[in-house]
N, C-alpha and C positions, 0 to 999 in steps of 0.2 A: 807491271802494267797489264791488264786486263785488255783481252781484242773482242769484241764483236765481229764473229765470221759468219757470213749468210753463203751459202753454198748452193748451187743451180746445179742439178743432179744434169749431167748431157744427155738431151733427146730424151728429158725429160725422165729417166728410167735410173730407179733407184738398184735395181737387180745387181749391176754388176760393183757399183759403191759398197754394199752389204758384201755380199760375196768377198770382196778385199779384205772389208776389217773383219770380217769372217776366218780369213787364210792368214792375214798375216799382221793384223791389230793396226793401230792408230796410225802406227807411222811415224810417230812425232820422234824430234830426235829429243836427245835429254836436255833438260831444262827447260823444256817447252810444256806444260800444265793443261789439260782437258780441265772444265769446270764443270760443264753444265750444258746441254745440248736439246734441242726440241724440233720436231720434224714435221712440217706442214701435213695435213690431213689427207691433201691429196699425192704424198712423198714424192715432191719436184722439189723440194728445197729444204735446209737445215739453217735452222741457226744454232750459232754455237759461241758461247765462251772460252777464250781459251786464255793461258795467263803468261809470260813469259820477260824477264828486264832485257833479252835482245831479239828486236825484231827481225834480225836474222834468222832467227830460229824458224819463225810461221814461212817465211821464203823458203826454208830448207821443207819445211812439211809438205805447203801447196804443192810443190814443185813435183812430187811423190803423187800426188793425185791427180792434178794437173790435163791428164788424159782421161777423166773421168765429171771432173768436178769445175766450172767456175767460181771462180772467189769474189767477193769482197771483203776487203777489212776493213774494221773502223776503230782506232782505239777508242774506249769505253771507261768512263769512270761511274761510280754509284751515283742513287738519286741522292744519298746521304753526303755525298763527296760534295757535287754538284751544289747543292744547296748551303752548304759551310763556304763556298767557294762564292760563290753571291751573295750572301749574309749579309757582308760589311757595306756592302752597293746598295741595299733596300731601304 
């Protein structure tokens, strides 16, 4: 399963987020998948892909940052997924 994470950098300040995965990487524990990540222009926020079959896993990661970062998750399917999924309804 794929997650949609949007990340709110605290007090708006990207410095000490970078600095972590700077020191000591993602964090994630295993079985937990980085996919694909992009970070607003004015870096207060991140969104990010990430992939994993137990969502315990992103529990186990946020939880690691947590002092740093507020979450949202949203599971995520493709548009390609999404649209075979409504097909039969059209």
């Amino acid at each position: 399963m794929q997650y949609m994470i949007i990340e709110h950098f605290r007090d708006g300040d990207p410095l000490p987020v970078y600095r972590r995965l700077r020191d000591e990487g993602r964090l994630a524990p295993q079985g937990l998948r980085y996919v694909a990540s992009w970070v607003t222009d004015d870096f207060r926020r991140c969104f990010q892909i990430m992939e994993c079959e137990d969502r315990a896993l992103l529990a186990q990661w946020t939880a690691r940052w947590e002092d740093l970062i507020e979450f949202e998750v949203f599971p995520v399917v493709t548009s390609a997924e999404a649209a075979a999924t409504v097909a039969p309804r059209l």
